[in-house]
N, C-alpha and C positions, 0 to 999 in steps of 0.2 A: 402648582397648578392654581388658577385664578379661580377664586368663586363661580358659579353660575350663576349668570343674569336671570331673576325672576322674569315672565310673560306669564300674566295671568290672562286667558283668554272667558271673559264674562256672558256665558250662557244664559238663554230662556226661549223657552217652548216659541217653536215656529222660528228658531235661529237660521237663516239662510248659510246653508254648509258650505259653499265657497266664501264665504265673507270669511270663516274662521279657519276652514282645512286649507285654502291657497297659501296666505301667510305662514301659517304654522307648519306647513312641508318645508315651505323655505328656508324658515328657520332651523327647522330640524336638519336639514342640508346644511347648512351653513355652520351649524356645530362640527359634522362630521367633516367640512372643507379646513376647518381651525384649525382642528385635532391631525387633519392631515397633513397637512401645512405649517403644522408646531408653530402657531402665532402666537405672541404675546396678548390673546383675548379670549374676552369671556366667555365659556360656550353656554346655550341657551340652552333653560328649563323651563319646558311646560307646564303648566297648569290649567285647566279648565276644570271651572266653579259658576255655581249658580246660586240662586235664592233655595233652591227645592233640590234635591239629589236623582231626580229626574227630568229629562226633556224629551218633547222630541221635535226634530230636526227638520228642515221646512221639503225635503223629499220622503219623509215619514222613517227617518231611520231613527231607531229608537238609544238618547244618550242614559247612559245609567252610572250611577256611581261617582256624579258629578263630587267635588270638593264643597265643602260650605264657604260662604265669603269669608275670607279671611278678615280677622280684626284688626292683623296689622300685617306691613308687607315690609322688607328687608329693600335698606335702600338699594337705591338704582333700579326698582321694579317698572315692567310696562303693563300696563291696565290696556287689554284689548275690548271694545266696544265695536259689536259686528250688529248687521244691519235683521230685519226680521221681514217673514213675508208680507206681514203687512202693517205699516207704520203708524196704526191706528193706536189712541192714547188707550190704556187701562189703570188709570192711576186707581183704583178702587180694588184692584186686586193684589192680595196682601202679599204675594211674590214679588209682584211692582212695586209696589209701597216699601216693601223692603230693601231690595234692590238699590231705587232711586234715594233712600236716606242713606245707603251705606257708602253711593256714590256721593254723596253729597259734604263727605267727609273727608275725601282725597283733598291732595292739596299740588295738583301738577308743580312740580317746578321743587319743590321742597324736598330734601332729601334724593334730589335726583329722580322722582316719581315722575312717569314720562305716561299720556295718555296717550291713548293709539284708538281712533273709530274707523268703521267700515262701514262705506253706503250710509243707513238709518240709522247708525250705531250712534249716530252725532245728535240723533233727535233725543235718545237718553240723555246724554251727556247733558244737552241744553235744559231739559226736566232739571236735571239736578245741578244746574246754575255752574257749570261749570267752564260755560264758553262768554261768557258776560263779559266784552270786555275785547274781546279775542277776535282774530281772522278766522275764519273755519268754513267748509264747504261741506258736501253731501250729495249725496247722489241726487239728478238735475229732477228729477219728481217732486222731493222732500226739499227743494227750494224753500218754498213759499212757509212751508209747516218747518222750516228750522229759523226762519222770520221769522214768525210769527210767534215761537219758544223761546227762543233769545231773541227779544228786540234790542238788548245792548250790542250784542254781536254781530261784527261786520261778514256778512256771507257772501262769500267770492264763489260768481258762477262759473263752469265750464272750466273748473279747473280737475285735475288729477287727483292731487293733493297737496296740503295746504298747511305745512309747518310757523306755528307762531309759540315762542317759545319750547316748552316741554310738549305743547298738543300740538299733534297731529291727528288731521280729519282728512277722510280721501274718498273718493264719489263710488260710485256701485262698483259690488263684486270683484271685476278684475283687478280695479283700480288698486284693491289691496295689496293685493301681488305687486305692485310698483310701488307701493309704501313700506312695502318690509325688504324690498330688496335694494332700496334708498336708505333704510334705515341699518338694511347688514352691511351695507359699503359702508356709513359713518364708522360705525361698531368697529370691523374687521377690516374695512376696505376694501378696494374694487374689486380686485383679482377673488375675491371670495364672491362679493354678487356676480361677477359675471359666471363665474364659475356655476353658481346655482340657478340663473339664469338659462344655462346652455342644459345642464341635467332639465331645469322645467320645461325645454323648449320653448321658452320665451325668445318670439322672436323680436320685437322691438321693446326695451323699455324705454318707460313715458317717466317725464319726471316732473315739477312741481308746477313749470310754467308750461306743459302740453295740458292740450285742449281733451276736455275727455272725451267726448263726442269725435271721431273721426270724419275725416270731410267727406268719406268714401259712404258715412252711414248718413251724409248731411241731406237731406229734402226727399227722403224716404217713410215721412211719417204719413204715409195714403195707403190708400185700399183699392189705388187703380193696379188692377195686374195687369196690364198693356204695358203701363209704365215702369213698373217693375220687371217686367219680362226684359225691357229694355235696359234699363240699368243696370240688371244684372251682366247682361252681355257688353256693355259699354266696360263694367268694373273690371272682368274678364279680361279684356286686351285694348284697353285704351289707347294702346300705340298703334292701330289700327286708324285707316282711315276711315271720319266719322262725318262726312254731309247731312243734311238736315233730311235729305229724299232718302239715303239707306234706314235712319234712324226711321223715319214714319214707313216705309216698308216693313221694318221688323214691328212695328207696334202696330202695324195690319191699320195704316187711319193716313191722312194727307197730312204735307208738310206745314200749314197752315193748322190744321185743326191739332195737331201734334203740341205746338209752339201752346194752344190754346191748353191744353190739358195739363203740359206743363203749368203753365203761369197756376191754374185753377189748384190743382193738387199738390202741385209741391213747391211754389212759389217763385220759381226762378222759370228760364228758358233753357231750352235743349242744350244751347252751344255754352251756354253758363255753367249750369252745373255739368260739362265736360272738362270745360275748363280746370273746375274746381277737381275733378277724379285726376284730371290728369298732373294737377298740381302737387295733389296729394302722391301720389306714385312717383313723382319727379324728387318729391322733400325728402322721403322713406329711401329713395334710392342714394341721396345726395349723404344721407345722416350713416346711410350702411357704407358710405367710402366713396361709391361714385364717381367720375370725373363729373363738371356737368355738360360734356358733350353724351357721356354715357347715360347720365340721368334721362336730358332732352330726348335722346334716341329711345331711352326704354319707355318713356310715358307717352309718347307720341308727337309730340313738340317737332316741327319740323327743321328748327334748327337751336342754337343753344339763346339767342338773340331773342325768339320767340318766348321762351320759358322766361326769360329774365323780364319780355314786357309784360306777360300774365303776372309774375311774382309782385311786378311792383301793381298792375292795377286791382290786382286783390290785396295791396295795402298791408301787405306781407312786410315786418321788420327786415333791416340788411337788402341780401345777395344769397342768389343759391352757391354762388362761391364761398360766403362766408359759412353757410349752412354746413358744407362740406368741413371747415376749417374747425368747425365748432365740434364737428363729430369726431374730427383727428385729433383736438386738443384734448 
């Protein structure tokens, strides 16, 4: 039987508990898929460690019993960095002080030491110089603040996540969950992530070059609930015939003043960001198998000719055909 892969998952008070428990279920799945499957690979061992042998956890559950940092780790280890509720610096505080030198020590890529961040997990990393140099991403908040930590470091927006070399960085929360179940396919291979994918009910995974933002969640950052009320029911059944006079009936306002509220709060027009829902529902369908006469029909597109002229004027790479191809290959 083959050693166990060290995961050391890197705790501290106010740790956001999906950045570290989504991964680490998976994982832990993904052992038991091996073991089931008699594969020639490694099964996974956890570890969660902190500067302090206690934390507590950013829904108030309280960790105890944490591991101290280790001073050295067995090659082939992955160093997980998860994100916190809030990304504010404490470098004055001797947990942090601690922490950020011991991080400061790793050496990705050596010995097969692979880093792993989640969301804000990537703003440590950057404290302890460890993306200088490097591609890396972060959840779309902590942009500007993983600039501004790593100035050598090129930070790619609106991605998922972001492998360059041994590091990996992946944008909030969920996004984790798509980094470890890319990273048990490398490991174990497909047939094992999808496996633990279908137990987590994950129904889509995103992989390095998805957008992390959905288009379905795109021009919803207002506080108009007219609009909202709207969108939600647009999201609902997009295949549905959508006129500009049903749309401002449901939003209790004129077709005209409708078009107006859009532009004002969420940037785009009514028939626009339909477009954009129904494209998204059309891609999701096309990547789940599809034909795209089936796609067109379930997102609302009136025929398949219409979906392929929206694909290209939202500047969309390929073919929804090829979309399909990509999902079969």
């Amino acid at each position: 039987m083959l050693d166990a892969l060290q995961v050391v998952f890197v705790l501290q008070d106010d740790s956001l508990v999906l950045d570290w428990a989504g991964p680490a279920e998976a994982l832990r799945l993904a052992t038991l898929e091996i073991a089931a499957l008699r594969l020639h690979a490694a099964p996974f061992e956890l570890r969660f460690v902190a500067a302090q042998a206690e934390a507590t956890g950013s829904v108030g559950v309280q960790l105890q019993a944490l591991g101290p940092l280790p001073p050295q780790l067995p090659a082939g280890s992955w160093v997980v960095l998860v994100g916190r509720t809030s990304a504010a610096e404490s470098g004055g505080q001797h947990a942090q002080q601690a922490l950020i030198a011991w991080l400061a020590q790793l050496a990705p890529g050596r010995a097969d030491l692979r880093l792993v961040t989640v969301c804000s997990g990537a703003l440590l990393a950057a404290r302890a110089g460890l993306l200088d140099g490097r591609r890396a991403t972060t959840h779309h908040q902590h942009l500007d603040d993983l600039a501004r930590l790593a100035p050598r470091c090129t930070v790619l927006q609106d991605r998922v996540f972001v492998q360059d070399g041994e590091v990996f960085t992946s944008a909030g929360v969920t996004a984790g969950i798509d980094l470890a179940l890319h990273l048990i396919a490398a490991h174990a291979g497909e047939l094992v992530a999808a496996r633990v994918a279908e137990q987590m009910a994950v129904a889509l995974r995103r992989g390095p070059a998805d957008p992390e933002l959905s288009p379905l969640l795109a021009h919803r950052q207002h506080l108009n609930a007219r609009l909202h009320r709207l969108q939600n029911a647009i999201s609902q059944a997009p295949q549905q015939d959508w006129p500009l006079e049903r749309m401002a009936e449901l939003a209790t306002t004129t077709p005209r003043t409708l078009s107006r509220l859009f532009a004002q709060h969420a940037g785009t027009s009514p028939q626009a960001w339909l477009r954009g829902v129904r494209l998204a529902m059309a891609r999701r369908a096309l990547e789940a198998g599809a034909s795209v006469a089936a796609a067109s029909e379930a997102a609302g597109f009136s025929a398949e000719l219409q979906l392929r002229r929206a694909w290209a004027a939202a500047g969309w790479p390929g073919s929804p055909s090829g979309a399909r191809r990509r999902r079969a290959g």
